[in-house]
N, C-alpha and C positions, 0 to 999 in steps of 0.2 A: 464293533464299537471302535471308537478314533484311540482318546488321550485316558487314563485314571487322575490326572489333575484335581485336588480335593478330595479325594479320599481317604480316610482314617487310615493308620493301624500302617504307614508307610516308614522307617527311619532312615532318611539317605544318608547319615552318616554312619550305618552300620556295616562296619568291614565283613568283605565276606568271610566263613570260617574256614577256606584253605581252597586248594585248587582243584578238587576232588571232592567227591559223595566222602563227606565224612563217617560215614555207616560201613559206607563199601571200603574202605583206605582202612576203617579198625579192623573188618575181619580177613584182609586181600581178596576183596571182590571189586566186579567192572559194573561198570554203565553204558549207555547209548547214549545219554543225554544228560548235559547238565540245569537244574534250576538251581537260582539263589532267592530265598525265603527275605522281601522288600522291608522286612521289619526287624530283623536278628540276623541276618547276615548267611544264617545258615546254609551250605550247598547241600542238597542232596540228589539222586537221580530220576530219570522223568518218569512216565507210567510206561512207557515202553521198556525200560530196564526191567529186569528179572527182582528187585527188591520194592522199588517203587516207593524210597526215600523219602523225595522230597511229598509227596502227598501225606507218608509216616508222620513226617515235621507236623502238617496242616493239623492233621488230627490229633495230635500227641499233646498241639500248642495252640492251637485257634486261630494261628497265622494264613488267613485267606491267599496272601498275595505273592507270587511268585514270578521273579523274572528271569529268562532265557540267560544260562552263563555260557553261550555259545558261540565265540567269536563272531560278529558280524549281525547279532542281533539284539534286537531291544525292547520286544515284547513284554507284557506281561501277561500272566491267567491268575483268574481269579475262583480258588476251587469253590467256594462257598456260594457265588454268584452264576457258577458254571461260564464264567467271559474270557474273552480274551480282550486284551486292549495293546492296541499298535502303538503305543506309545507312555511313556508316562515321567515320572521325575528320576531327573541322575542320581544315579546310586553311588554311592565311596565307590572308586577303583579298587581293585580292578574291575572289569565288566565281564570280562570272559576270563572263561581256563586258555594258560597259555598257550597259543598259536602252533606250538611243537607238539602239542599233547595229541595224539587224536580222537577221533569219536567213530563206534568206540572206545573208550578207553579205561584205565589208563594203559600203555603199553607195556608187553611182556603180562597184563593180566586175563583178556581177552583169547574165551576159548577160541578156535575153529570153528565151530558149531555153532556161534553166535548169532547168528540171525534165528536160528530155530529157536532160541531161547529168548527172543524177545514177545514181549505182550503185545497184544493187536487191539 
């Protein structure tokens, strides 16, 4: 699918909640990937992290719509519709975790053995 343009349930004026998997930052855990929840602001991590966050959010909140907080992209997925959509409306800044951080990340928390630990 192209754009989400009209679709419910989006807030662009909601700030994301920090620059990290809020889940994984409370108990010093990583990720592989960041999403941010199009409606609350939420970050959590993708389904390839070892916690799988941000989908927690979907289910916990009813919030379908999530977009890539991964420098450089501006996807969205939508878990409820199983889509993905290449495009959709500007979210509050920031867009991404900052450009210093990496992925995985966040740094110094990132076992060794982190690829063996990610979901497939």
């Amino acid at each position: 699918m192209t754009g989400i343009e009209g679709i419910k349930g989006i807030d662009p004026g909601a700030a994301p909640s920090g620059t990290g998997c809020a889940e994984c930052d409370a108990v010093g855990g990583w990720w592989f990937h960041l999403r941010r929840c199009a409606r609350c602001g939420h970050v959590g991590c993708c389904d390839s992290s070892p916690a799988q966050h941000a989908t927690g959010h979907w289910k916990a909140t009813g919030h379908p719509l999530v977009q890539s907080f991964e420098p450089g992209e501006a996807w969205f997925w939508d878990y409820a519709a199983d889509a993905l959509y290449e495009s959709g409306p500007r979210l509050a800044p920031p867009d991404a975790h900052p450009a210093d951080q990496p992925a995985p990340g966040p740094a110094g928390r990132v076992p060794p053995d982190w690829p063996s630990r990610l979901h497939r």
